[in-house]
C-alpha positions as CSV (number, residue, x, y, z in Angstrom):
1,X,118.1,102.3,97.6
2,X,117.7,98.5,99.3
3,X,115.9,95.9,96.9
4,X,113.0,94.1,98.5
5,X,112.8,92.1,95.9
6,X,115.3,89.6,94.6
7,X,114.8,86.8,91.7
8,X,117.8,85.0,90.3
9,X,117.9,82.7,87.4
10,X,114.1,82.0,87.6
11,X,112.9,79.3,85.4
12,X,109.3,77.6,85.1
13,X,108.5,75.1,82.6
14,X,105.0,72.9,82.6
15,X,104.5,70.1,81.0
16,X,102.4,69.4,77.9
17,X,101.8,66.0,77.2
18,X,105.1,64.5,76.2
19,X,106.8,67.8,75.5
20,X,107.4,70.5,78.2
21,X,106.8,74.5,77.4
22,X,109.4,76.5,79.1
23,X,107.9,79.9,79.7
24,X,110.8,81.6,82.0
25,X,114.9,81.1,81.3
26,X,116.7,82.5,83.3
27,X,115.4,85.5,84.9
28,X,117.0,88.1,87.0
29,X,115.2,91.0,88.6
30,X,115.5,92.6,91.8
31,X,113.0,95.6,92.6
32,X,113.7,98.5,95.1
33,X,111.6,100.0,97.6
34,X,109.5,102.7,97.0
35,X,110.2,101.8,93.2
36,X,107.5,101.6,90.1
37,X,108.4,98.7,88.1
38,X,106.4,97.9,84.7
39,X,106.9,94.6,83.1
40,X,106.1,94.6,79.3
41,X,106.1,92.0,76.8
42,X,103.9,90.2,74.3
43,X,100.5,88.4,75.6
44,X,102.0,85.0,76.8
45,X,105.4,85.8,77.4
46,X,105.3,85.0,81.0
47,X,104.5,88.3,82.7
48,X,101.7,87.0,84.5
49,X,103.6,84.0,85.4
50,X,106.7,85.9,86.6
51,X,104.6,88.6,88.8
52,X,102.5,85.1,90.4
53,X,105.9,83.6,91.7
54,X,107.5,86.8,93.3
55,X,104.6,87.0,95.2
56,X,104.2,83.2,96.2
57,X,101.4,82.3,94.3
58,X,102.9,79.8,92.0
59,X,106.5,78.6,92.8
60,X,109.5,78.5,90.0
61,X,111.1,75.1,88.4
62,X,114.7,76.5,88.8
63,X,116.2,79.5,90.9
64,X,115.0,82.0,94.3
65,X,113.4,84.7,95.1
66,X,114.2,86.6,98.0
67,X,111.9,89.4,99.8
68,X,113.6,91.6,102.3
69,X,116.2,88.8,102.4
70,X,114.1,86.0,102.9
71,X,113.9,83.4,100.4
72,X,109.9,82.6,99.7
73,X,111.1,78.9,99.4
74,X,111.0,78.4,102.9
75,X,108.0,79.7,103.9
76,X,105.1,77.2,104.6
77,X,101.9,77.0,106.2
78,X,100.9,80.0,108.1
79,X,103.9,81.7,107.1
80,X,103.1,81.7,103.8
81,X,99.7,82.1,104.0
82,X,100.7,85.3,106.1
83,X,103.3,86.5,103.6
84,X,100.4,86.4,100.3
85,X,97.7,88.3,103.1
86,X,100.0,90.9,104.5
87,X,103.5,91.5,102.9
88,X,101.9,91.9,98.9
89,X,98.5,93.1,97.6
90,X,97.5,91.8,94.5
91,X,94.8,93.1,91.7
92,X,94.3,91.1,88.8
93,X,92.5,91.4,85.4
94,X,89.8,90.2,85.9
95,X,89.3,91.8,89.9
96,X,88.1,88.3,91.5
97,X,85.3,89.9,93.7
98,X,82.4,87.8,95.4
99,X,79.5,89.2,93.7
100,X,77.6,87.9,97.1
101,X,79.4,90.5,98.9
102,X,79.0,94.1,99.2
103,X,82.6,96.6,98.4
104,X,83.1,97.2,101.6
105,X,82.7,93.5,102.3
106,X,85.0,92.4,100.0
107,X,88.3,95.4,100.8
108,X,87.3,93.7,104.5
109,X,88.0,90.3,103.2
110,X,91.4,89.5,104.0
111,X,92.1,91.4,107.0
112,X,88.9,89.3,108.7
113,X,90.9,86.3,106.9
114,X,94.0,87.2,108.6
115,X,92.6,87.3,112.3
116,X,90.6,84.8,114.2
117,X,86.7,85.8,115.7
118,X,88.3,87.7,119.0
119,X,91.4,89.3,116.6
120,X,88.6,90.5,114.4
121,X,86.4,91.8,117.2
122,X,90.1,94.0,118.3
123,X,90.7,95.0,115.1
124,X,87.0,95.8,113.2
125,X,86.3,99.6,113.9
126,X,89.8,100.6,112.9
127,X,90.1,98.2,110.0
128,X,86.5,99.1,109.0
129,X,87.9,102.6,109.2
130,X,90.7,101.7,107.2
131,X,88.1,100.4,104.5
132,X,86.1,103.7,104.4
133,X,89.0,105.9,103.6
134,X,90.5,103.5,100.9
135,X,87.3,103.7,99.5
136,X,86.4,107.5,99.7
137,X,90.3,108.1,98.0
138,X,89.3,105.8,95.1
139,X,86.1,107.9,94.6
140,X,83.9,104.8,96.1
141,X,82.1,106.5,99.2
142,X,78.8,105.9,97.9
143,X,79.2,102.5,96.8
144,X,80.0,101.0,100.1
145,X,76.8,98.9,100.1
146,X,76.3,98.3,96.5
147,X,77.5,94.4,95.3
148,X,80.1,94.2,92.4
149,X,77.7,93.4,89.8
150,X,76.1,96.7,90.3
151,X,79.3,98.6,89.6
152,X,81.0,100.2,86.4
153,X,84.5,98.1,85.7
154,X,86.3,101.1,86.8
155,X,84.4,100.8,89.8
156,X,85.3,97.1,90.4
157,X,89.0,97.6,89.4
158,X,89.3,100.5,92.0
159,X,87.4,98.0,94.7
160,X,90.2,95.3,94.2
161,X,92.7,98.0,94.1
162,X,91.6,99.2,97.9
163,X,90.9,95.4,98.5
164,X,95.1,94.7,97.7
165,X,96.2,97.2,100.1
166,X,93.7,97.0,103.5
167,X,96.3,95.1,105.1
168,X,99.0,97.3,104.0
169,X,101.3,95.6,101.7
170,X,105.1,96.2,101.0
171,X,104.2,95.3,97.6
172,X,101.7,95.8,95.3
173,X,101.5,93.4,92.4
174,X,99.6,94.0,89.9
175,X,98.8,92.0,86.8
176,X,96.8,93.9,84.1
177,X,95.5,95.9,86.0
178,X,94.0,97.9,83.1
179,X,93.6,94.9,80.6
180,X,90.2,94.5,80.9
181,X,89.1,98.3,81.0
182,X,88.5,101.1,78.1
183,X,91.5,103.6,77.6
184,X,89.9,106.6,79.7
185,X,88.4,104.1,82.4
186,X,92.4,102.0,82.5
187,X,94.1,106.1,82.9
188,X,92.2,106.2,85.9
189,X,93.1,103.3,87.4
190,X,96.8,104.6,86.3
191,X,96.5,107.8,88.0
192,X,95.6,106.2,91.4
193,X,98.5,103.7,90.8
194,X,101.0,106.4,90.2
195,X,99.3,108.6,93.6
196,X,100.0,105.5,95.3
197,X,103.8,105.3,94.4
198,X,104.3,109.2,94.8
199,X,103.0,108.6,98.5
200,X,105.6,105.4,99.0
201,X,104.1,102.5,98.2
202,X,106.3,99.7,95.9
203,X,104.4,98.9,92.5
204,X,105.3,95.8,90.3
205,X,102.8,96.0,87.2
206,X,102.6,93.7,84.2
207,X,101.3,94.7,80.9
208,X,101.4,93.7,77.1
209,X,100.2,97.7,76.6
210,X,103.3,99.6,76.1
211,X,101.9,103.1,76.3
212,X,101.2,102.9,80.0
213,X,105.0,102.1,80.9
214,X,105.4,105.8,80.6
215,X,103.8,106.4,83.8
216,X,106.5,103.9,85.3
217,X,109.9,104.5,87.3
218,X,111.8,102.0,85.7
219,X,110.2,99.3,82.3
220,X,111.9,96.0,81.7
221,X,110.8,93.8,78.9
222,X,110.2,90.1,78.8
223,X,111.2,88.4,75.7
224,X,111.3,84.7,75.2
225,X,111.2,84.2,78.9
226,X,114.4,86.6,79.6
227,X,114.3,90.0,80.9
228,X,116.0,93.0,78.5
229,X,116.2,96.5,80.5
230,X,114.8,99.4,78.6
């Protein structure tokens, strides 16, 4: 199967006063399509840091990554900004939702970022549509109107989750996903990551919990910022 993803000898250091912290030495990964990757490794031992530069967020000291042969390096501007709103879907930790927006607001968000006022006008009904169905899959149809602070965290995690893919990603990244969740609410948010992958989509997930790499495809662990197959 054709990797989408492609890092090679990924390094990223920051400084600290007069010393400098290297966090990643040397990585290589490459990640398939249609594959469930877990990432597993100790709290601060670069997960986060590696998932945030294969999907353009931050950008590495030393190395490339390529996605469906296109190095990330030489994307600016619009490109780039079109490459973090369409090509990957991110949900974090700690879900980022506005609190002054409703759910279905907020799974709206970046497909009205992604368009201008007369795009937006072409594309409302059938993204709105879109929205709805995420929504009613992750067990949200009634919550459409309610604002995040009014939701369980399961809730909020399963908002970001339809959030990350309304503009249907290649990729979904996602970085502890179940990190800031109890056991029984984080297998739930499991079980609609795994329903996901059955039906195609490509997962990257970060976690210090090794219990849930068993729901995984393939687990790689990163240890003093180099990755070790499993």
């Amino acid at each position: 199967m054709t990797a989408i993803i492609k890092a090679r000898e990924i390094h990223k250091s920051y400084k600290m006063g007069k010393s400098t912290l290297d966090v990643l030495r040397g990585v290589d990964l490459s990640v398939k399509k249609g594959e469930f990757l877990v990432i597993v490794g100790a709290s601060g031992s670069g997960k986060s840091t590696l998932l945030h530069i294969l999907g353009a967020l931050d950008q590495p000291t030393k190395g490339s990554v390529e996605f469906d042969g296109i190095r990330l390096n030489t994307l600016w501007g619009r490109k780039l900004d079109r490459f973090r709103n369409h090509t990957v879907g991110f949900v974090f930790q700690f879900y980022h939702l506005l609190n002054e927006l409703s759910v279905l607001e907020n799974v709206l968000a970046p497909a009205m970022a992604s368009t201008g006022t007369l795009g937006w006008l072409t594309v409302r009904k059938r993204t709105i549509n879109r929205a709805e169905k995420l929504l009613e899959q992750f067990g949200l149809k009634d919550r459409l109107g309610h604002k995040p602070y009014e939701l369980s965290g399961g809730e909020r995690q399963r908002t970001a989750l339809a959030r990350a893919l309304i503009n249907q990603p290649q990729v979904l990244l996602a970085d502890e996903p179940t990190g800031n969740l109890d056991s029984r609410t984080g297998s739930g948010i499991l079980e609609s990551l795994s329903t996901l992958h059955q039906a195609g989509q490509t997962i990257v997930m970060v976690t210090h919990d090794e219990r849930i790499a068993g729901r995984a495809g393939r687990v790689i662990r990163l240890t003093d910022g180099r990755v070790q197959e499993i």
